[in-house]
C-alpha positions in Angstrom: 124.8 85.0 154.6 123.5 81.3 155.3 124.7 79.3 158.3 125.1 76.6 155.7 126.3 76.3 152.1 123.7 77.3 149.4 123.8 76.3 145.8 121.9 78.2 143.3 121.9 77.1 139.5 120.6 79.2 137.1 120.3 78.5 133.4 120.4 81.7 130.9 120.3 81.7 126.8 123.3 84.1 125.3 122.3 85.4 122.1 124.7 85.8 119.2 125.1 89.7 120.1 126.4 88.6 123.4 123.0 89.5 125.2 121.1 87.6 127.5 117.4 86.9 126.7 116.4 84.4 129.7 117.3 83.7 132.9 115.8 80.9 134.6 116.6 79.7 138.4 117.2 75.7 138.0 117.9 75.0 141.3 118.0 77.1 144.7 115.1 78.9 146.6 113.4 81.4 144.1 111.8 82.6 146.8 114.9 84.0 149.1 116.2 87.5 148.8 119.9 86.1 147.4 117.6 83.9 145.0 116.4 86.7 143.8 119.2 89.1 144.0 121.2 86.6 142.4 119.0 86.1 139.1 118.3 90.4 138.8 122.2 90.5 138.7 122.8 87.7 136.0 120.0 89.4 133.9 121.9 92.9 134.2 125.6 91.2 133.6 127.1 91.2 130.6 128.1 91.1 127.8 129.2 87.1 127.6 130.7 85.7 124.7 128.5 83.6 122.6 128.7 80.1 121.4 130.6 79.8 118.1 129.3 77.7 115.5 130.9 77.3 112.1 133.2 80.0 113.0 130.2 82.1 113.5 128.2 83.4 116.9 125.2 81.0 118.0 123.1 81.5 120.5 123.4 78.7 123.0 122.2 78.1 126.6 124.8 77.7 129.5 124.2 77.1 132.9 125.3 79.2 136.4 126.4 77.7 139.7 126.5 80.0 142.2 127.7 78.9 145.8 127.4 80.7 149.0 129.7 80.0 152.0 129.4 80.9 155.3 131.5 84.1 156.9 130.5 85.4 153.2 132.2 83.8 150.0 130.6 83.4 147.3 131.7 81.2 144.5 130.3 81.6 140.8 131.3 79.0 138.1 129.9 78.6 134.5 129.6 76.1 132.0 127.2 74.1 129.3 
């Protein structure tokens, strides 16, 4: 874990079957191992509820915050 606090944000599409089609890394190093760990374990996870438009699914994008702490806590939060 990092001396320091490090924020990853990761923007991923959820389709209307609850799938997700993209992951892309918004902010963080894409090139550390928890970068990349991080982004191979939101593409796995699932299912998510999708949007809802109309009273029907949609697929919408929503973004990722992941936080680590030092003495290893790691905070995940989601939103649009």
């Amino acid at each position: 874990m990092p001396d320091s606090t490090t924020v990853y944000i990761f923007r991923m599409l959820v389709a209307r079957d609850s799938s997700i089609s993209t992951v892309k890394m918004v902010e963080g190093d894409s090139a550390s191992l928890a970068g990349r760990v991080l982004m191979d374990e939101l593409k796995r996870s699932g299912p998510w509820i999708p949007a809802q438009q109309g009273g029907r699914p949609a697929k919408a994008y929503m973004k990722v915050y992941v936080r680590l702490e030092p003495k290893s806590k790691l905070v995940v939060e989601y939103g649009e």
